[in-house]
DSSP file (Angstrom, degrees, kcal/mol; ACC not computed):
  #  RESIDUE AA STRUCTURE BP1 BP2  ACC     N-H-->O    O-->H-N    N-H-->O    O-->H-N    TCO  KAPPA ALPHA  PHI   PSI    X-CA   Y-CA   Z-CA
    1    1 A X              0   0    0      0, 0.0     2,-0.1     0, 0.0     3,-0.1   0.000 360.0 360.0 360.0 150.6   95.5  168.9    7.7
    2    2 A X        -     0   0    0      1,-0.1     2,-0.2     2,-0.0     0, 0.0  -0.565 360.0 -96.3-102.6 159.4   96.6  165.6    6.2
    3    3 A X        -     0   0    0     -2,-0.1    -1,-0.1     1,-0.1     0, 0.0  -0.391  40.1-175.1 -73.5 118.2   98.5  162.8    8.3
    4    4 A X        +     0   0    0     -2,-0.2     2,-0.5    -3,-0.1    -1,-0.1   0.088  56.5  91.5-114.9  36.8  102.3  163.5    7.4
    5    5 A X        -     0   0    0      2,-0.0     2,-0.4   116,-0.0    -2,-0.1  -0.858  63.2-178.4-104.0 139.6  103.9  160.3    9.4
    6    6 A X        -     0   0    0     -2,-0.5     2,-0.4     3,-0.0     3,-0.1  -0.994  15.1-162.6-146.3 145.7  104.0  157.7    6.7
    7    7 A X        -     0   0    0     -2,-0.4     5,-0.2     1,-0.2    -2,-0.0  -0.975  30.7 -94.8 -99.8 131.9  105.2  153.9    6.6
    8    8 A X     >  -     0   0    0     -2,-0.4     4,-1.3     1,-0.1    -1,-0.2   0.038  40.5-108.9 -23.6 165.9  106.1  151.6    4.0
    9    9 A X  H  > S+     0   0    0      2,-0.2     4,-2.5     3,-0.1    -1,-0.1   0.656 119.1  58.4 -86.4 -45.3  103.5  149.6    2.9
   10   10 A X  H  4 S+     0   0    0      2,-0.1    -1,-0.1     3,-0.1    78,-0.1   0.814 103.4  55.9 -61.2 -20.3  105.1  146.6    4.5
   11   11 A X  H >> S+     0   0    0      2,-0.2     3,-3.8     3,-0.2     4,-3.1   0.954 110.2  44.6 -55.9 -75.1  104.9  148.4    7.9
   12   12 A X  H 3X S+     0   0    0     -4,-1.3     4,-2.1     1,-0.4     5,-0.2   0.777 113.2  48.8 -80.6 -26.8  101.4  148.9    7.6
   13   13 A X  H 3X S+     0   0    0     -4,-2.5     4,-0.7     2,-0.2    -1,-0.4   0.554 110.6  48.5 -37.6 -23.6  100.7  145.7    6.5
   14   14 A X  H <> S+     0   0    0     -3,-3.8     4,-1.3     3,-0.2     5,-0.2   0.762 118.9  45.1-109.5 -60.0  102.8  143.9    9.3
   15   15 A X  H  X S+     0   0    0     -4,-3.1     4,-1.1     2,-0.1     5,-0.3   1.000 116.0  42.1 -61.4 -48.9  100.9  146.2   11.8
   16   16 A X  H >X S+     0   0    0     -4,-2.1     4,-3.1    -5,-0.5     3,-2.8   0.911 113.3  53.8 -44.5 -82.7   97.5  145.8   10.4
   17   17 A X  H 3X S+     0   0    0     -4,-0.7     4,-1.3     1,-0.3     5,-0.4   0.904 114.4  42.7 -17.1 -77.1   98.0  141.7    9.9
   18   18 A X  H 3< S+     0   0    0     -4,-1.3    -1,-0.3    -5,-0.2     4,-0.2   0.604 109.4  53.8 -76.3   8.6   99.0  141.3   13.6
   19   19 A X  H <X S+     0   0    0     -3,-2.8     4,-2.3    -4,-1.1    -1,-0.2   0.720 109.7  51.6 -77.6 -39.3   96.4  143.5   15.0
   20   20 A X  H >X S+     0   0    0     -4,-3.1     3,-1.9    -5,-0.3     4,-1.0   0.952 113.0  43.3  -9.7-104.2   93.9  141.2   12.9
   21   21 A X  H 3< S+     0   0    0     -4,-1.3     7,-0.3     1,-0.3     6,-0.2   0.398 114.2  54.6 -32.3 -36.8   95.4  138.3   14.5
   22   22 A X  H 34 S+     0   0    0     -5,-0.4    -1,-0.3    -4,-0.2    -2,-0.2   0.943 105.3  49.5 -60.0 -56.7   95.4  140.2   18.1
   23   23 A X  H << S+     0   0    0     -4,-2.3    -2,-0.3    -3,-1.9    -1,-0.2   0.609 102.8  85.0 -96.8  -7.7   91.8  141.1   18.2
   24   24 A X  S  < S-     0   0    0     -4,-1.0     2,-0.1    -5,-0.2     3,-0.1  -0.147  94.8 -38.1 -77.4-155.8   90.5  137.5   17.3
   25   25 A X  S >  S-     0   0    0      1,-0.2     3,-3.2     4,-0.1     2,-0.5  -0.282  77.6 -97.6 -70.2 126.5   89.7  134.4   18.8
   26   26 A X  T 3  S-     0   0    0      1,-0.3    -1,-0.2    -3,-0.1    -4,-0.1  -0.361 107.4  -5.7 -52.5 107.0   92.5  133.8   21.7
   27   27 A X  T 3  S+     0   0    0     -2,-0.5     2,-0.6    -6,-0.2    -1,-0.3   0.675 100.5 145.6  71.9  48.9   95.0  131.4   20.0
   28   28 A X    <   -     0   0    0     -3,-3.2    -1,-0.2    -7,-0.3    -4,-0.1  -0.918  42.0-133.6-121.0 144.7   92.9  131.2   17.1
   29   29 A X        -     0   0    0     -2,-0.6     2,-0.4    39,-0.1    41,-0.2  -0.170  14.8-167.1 -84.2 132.8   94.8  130.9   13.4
   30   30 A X  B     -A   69   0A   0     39,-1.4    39,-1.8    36,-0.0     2,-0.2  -0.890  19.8-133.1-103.5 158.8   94.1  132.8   10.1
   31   31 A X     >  -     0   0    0     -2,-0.4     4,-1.1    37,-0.3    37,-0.0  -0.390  30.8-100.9 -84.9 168.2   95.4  131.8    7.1
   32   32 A X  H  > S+     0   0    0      2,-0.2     4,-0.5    -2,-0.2     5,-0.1   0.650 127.4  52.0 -46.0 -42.8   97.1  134.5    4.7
   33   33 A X  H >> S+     0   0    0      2,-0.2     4,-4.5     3,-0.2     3,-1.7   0.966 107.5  57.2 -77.3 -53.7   93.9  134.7    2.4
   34   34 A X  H 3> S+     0   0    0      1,-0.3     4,-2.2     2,-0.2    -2,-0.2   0.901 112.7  41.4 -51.3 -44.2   91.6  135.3    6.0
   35   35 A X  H 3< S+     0   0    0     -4,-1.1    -1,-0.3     2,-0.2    -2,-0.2   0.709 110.3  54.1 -92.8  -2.3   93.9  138.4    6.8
   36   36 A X  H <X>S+     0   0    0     -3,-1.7     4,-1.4    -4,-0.5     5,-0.5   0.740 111.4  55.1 -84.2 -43.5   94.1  139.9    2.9
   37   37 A X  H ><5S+     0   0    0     -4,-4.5     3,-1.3     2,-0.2    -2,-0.2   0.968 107.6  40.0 -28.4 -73.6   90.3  139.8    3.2
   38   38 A X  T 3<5S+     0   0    0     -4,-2.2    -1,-0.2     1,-0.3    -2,-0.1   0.834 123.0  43.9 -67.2 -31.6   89.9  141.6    6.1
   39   39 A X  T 345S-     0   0    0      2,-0.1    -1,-0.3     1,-0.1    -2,-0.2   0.655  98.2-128.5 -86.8   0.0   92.7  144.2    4.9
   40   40 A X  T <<5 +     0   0    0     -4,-1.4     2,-0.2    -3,-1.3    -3,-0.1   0.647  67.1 109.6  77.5   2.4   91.7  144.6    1.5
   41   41 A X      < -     0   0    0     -5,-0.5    -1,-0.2    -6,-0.2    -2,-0.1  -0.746  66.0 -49.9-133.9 162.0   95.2  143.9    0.2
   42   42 A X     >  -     0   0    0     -2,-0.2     4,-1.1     1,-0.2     5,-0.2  -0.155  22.8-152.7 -32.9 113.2   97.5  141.4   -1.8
   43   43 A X  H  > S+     0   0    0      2,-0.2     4,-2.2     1,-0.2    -1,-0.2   0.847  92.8  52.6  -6.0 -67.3   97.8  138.0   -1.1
   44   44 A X  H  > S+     0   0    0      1,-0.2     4,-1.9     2,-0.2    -1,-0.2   0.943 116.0  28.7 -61.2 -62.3  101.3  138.0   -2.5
   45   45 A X  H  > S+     0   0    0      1,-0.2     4,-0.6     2,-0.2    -1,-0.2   0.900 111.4  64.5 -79.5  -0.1  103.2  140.7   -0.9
   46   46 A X  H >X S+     0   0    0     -4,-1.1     4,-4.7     2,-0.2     3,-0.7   0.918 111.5  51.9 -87.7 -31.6  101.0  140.4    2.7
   47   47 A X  H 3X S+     0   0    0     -4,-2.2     4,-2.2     1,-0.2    -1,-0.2   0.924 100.3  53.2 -23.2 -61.9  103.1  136.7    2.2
   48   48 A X  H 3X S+     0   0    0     -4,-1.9     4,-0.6     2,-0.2    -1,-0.2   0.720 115.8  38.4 -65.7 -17.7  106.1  138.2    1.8
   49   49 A X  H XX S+     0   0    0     -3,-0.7     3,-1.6    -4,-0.6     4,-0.7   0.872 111.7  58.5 -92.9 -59.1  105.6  140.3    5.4
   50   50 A X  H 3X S+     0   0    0     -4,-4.7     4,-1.8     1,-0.3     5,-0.3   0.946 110.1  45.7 -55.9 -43.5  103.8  137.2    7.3
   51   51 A X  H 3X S+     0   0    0     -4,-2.2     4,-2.9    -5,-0.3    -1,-0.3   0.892 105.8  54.5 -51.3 -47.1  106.9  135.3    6.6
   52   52 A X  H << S+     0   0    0     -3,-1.6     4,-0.4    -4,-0.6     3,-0.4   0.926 113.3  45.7 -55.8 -76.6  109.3  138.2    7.7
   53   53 A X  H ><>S+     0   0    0     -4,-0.7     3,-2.3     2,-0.3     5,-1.5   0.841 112.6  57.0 -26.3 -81.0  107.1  138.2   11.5
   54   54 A X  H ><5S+     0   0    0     -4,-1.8     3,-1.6     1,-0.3    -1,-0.3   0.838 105.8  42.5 -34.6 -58.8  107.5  134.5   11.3
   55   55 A X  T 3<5S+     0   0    0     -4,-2.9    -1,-0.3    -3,-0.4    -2,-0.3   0.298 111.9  55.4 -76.0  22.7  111.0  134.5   11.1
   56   56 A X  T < 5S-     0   0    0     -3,-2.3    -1,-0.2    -4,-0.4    -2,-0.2   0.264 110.5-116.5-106.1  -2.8  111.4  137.2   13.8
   57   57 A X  T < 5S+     0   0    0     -3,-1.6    16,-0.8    -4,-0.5    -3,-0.2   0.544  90.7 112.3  79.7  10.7  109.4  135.2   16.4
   58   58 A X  S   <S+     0   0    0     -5,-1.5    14,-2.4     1,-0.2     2,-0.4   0.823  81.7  25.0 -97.2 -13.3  106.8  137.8   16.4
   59   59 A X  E    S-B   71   0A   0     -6,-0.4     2,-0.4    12,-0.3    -2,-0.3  -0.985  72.4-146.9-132.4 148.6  103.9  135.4   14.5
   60   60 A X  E     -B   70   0A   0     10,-1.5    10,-2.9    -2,-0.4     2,-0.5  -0.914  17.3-164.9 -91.8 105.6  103.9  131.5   14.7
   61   61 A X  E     -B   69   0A   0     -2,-0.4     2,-0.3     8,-0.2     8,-0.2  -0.946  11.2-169.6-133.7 149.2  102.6  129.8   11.7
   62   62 A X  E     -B   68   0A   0      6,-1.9     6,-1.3    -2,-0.5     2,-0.2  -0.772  15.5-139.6-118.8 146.4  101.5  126.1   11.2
   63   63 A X        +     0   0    0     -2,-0.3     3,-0.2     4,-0.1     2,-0.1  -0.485  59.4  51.6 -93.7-174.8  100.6  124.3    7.4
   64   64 A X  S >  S-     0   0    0     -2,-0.2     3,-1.0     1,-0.1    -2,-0.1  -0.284 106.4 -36.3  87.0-163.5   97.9  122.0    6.8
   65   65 A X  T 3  S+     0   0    0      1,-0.3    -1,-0.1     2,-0.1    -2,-0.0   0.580 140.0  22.5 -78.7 -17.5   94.1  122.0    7.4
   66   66 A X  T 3  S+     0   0    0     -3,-0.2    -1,-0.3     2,-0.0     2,-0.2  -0.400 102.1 121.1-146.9  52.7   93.9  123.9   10.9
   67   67 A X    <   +     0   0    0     -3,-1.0     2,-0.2    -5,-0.2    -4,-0.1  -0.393  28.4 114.1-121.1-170.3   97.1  125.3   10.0
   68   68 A X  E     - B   0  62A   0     -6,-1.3    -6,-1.9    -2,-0.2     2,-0.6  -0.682  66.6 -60.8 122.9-163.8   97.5  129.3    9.8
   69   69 A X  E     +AB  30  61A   0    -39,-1.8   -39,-1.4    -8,-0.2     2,-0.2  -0.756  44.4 174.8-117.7 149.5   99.5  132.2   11.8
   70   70 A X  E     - B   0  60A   0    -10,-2.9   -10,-1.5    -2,-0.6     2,-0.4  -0.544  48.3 -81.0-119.7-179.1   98.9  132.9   15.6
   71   71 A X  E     - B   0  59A   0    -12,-0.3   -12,-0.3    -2,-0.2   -13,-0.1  -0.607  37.5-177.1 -80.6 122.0  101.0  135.6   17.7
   72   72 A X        +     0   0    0    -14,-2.4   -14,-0.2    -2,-0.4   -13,-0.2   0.602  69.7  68.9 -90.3 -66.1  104.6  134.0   18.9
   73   73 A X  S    S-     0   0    0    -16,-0.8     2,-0.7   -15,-0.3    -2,-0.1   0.195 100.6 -97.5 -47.3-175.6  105.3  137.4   20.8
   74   74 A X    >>  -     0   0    0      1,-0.1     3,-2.1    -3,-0.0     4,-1.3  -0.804  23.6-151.3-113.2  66.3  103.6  138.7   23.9
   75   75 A X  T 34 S+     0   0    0     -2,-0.7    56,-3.3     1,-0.2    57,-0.3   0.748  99.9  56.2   4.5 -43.5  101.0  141.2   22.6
   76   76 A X  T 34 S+     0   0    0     54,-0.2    -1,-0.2    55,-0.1    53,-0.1   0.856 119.3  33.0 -84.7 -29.6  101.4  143.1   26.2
   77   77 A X  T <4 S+     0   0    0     -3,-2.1     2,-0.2     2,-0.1    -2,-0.2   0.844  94.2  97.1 -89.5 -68.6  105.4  143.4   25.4
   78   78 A X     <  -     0   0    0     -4,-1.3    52,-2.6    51,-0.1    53,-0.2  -0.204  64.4-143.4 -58.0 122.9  105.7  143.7   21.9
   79   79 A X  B     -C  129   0B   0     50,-0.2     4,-0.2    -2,-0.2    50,-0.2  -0.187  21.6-125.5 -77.2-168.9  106.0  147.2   20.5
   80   80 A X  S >> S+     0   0    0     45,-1.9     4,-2.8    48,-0.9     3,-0.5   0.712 113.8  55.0-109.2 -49.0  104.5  148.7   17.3
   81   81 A X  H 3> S+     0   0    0     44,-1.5     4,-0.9    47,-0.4    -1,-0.2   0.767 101.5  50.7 -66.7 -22.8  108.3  149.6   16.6
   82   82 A X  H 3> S+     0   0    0     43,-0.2     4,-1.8     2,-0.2    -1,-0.3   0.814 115.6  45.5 -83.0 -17.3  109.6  146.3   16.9
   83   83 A X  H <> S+     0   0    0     -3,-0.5     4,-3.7     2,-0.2    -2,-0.2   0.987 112.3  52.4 -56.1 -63.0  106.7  145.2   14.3
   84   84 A X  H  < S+     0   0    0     -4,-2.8    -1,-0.2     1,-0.3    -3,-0.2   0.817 113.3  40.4 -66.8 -32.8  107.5  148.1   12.3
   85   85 A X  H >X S+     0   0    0     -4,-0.9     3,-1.2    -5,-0.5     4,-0.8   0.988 105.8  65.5 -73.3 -49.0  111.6  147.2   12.0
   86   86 A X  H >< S+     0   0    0     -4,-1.8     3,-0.8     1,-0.4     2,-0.4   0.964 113.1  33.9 -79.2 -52.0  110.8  143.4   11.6
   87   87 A X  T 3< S+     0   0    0     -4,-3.7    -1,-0.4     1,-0.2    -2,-0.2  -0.299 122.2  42.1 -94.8  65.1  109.1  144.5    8.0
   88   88 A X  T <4 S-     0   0    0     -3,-1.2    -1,-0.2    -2,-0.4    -2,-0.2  -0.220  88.0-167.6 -88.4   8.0  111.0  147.1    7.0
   89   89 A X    <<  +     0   0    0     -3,-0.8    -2,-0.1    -4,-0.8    -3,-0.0   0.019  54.1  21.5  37.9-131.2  114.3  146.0    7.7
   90   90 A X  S    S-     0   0    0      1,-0.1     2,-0.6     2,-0.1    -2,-0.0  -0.500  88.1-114.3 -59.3 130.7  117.5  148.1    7.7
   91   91 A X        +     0   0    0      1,-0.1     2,-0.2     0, 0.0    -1,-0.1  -0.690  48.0 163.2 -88.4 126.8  116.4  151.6    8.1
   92   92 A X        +     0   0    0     -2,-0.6     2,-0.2     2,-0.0    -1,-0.1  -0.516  15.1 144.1-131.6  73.2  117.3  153.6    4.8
   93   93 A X        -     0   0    0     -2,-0.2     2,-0.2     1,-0.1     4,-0.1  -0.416  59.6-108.2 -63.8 179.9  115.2  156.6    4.8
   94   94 A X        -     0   0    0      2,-0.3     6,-0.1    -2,-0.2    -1,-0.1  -0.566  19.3-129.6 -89.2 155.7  117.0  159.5    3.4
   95   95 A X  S    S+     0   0    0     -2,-0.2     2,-0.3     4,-0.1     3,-0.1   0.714  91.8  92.7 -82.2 -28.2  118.1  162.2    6.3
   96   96 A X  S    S-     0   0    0      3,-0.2    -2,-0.3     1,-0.2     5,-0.1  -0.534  74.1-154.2 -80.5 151.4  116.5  164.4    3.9
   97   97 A X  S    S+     0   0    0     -2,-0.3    -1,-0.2     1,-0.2    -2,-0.0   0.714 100.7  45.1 -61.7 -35.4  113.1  165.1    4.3
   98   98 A X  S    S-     0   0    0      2,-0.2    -1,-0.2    -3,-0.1    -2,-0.1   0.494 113.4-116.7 -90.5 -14.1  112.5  165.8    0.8
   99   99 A X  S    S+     0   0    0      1,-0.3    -3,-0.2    -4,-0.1     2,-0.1   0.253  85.5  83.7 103.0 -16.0  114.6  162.4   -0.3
  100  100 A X  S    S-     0   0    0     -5,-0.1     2,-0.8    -6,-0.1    -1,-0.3  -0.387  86.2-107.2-104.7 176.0  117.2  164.3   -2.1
  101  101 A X    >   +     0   0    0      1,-0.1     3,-0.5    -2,-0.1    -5,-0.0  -0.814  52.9 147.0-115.6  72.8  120.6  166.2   -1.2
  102  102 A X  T 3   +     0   0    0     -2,-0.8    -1,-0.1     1,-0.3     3,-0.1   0.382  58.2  65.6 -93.2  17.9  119.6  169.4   -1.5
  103  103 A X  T >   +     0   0    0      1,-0.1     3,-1.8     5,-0.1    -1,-0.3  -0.465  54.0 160.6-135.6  42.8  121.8  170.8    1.1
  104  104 A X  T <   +     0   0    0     -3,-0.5    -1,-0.1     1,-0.3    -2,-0.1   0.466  69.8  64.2 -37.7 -20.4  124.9  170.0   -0.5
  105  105 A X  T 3  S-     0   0    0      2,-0.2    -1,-0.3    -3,-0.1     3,-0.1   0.616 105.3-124.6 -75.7 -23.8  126.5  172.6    1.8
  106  106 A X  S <  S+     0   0    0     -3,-1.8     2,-0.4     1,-0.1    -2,-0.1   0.526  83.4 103.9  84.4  12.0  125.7  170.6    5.1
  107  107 A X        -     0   0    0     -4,-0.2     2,-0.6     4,-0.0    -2,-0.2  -0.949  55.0-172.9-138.3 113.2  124.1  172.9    6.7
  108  108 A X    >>  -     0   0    0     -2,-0.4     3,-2.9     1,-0.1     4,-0.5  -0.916  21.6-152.5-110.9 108.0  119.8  172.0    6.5
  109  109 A X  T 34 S+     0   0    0     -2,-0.6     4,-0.2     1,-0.3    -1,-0.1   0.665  91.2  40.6 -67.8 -12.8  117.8  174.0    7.6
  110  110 A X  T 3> S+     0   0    0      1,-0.1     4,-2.6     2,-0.1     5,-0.3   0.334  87.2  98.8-105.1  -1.3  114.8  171.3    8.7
  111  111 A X  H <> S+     0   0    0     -3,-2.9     4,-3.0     2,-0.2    -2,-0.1   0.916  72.5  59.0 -79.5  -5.4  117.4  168.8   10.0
  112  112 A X  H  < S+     0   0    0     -4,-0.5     5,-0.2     1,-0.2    -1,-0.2   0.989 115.8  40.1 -46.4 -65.4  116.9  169.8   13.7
  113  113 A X  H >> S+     0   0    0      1,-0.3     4,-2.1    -4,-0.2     3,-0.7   0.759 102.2  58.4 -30.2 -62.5  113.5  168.9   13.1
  114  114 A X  H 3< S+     0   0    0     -4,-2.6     2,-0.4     1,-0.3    -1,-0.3   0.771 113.5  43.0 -70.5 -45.9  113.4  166.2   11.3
  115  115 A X  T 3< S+     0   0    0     -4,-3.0    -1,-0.3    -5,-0.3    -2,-0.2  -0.071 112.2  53.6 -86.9  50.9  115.6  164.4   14.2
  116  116 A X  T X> S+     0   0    0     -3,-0.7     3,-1.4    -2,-0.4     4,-1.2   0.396 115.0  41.5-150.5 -66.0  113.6  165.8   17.0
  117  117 A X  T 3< S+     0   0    0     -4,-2.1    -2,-0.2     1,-0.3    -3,-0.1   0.175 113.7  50.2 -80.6  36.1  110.4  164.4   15.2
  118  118 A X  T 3> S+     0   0    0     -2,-0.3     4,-0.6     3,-0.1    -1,-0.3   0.440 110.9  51.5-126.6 -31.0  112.0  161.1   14.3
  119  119 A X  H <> S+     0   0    0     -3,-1.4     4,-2.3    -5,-0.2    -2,-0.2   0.851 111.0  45.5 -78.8 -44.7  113.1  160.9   18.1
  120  120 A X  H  X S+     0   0    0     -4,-1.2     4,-2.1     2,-0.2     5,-0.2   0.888 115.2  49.6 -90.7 -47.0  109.1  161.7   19.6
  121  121 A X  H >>>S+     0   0    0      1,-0.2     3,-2.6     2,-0.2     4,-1.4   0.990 120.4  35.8 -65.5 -39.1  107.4  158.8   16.8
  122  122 A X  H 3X5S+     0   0    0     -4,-0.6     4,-3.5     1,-0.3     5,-0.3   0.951 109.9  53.1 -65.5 -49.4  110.0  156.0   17.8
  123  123 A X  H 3<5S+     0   0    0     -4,-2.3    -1,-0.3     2,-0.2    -2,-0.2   0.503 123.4  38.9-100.5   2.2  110.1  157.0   21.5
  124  124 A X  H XX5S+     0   0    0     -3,-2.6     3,-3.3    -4,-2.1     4,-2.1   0.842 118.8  47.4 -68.2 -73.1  105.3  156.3   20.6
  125  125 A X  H 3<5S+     0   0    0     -4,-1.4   -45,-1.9     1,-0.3   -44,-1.5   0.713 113.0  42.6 -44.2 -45.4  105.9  153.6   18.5
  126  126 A X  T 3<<S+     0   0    0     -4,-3.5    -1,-0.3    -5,-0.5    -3,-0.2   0.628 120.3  46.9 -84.3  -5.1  108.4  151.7   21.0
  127  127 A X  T <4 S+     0   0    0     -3,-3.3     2,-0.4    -5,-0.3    -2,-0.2   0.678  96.7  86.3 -78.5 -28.1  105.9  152.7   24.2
  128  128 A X  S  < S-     0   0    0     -4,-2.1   -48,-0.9     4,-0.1   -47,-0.4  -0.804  70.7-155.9-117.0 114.7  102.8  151.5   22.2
  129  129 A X  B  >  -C   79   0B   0     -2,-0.4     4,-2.4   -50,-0.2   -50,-0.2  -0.256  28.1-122.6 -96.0 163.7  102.2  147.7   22.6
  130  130 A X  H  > S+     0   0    0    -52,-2.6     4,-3.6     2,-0.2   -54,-0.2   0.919 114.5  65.1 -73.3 -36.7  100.3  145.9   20.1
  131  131 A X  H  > S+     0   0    0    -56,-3.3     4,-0.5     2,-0.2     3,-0.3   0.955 104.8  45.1 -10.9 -91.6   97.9  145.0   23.1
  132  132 A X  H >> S+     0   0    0    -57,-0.3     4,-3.3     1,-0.3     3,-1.5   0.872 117.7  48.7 -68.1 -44.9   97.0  148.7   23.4
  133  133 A X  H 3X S+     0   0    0     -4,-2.4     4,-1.9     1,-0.2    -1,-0.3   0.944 102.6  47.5 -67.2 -34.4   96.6  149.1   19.6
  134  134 A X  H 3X S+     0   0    0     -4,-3.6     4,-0.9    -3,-0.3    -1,-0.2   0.393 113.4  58.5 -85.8  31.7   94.8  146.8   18.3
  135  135 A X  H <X S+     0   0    0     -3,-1.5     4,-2.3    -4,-0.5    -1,-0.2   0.721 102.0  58.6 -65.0 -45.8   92.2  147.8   21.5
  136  136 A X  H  X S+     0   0    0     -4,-3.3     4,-1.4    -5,-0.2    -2,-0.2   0.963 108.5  40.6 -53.0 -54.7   92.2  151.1   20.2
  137  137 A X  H  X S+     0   0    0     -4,-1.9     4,-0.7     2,-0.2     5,-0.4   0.975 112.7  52.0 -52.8 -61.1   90.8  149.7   16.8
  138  138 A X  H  X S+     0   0    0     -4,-0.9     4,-1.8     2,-0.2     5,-0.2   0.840 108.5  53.3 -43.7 -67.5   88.4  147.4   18.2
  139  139 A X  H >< S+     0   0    0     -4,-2.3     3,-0.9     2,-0.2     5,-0.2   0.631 111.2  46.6   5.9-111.8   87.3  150.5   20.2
  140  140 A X  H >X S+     0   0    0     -4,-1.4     3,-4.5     1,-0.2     4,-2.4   0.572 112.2  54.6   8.4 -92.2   86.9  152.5   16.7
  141  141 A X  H 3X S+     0   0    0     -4,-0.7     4,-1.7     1,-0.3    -1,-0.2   0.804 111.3  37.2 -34.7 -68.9   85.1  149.6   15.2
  142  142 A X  H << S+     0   0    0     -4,-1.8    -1,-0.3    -3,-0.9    -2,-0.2   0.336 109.5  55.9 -77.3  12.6   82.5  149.2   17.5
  143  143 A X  H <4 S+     0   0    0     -3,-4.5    -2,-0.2    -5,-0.2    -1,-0.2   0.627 120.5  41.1-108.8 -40.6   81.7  152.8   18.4
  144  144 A X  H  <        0   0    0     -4,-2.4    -2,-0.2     1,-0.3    -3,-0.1   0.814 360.0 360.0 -48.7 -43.2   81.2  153.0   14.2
  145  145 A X     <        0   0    0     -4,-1.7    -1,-0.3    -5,-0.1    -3,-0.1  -0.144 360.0 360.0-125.8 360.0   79.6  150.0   14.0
């Protein structure tokens, strides 16, 4: 069965990026380009996220020659859910599960659900520190690898 929890694309970006950033050298800087490498992904919009984390205090970033971005938050403290709010901003999913208002009547037969499993990822996401993920990946990595 396929993975049905989905994020934005900035989400996974903003959690990837600072798990990067986790599992290196202890206070040591990447640039923007160093963490699109390792993720495979734009320059340009993984920009548009590191900035967002900067101005949320959750990443630090310095210009110039030995410039790049380091962790401002507390790795052990910061959740995956305050990461995941910082880039996605104001939450506007749809209530519906299918995106639409097909339940014009009010009465949905999946919304029970839908807030019962909307209640169990946040009440992971806001338990689960960026600390304990990006262990898990190194983990991964190095049993692969």
């Amino acid at each position: 069965m396929s993975c049905r929890l989905r994020f934005t694309e900035a989400a996974n970006l903003a959690i990837h990026a600072c798990a990067v950033i986790q599992a290196g050298e202890p206070g040591g800087r990447f640039t923007h380009r160093e963490i699109a490498d390792r993720l495979g992904v734009s320059e340009s919009h993984l920009g548009k996220v590191l900035q967002k984390l900067v101005h949320r205090g959750i990443l630090a970033s310095e210009r110039g020659a030995a410039g790049g971005f380091t962790l401002a938050a507390d790795p052990e403290k910061l959740s995956l859910l305050e990461i995941i709010r910082c880039a996605e901003g104001k939450d506007d999913r749809p209530g519906c599960l299918l995106g639409r208002p097909v339940c014009e009547r009010g009465v949905c037969v999946l919304s029970d659900l839908s807030r019962k499993v909307d209640s169990l990822v946040e009440d992971r996401l806001g338990s689960m520190t960026l600390e304990e993920f990006a262990g898990k990946q190194l983990s991964k990595r190095r049993r692969r690898g």
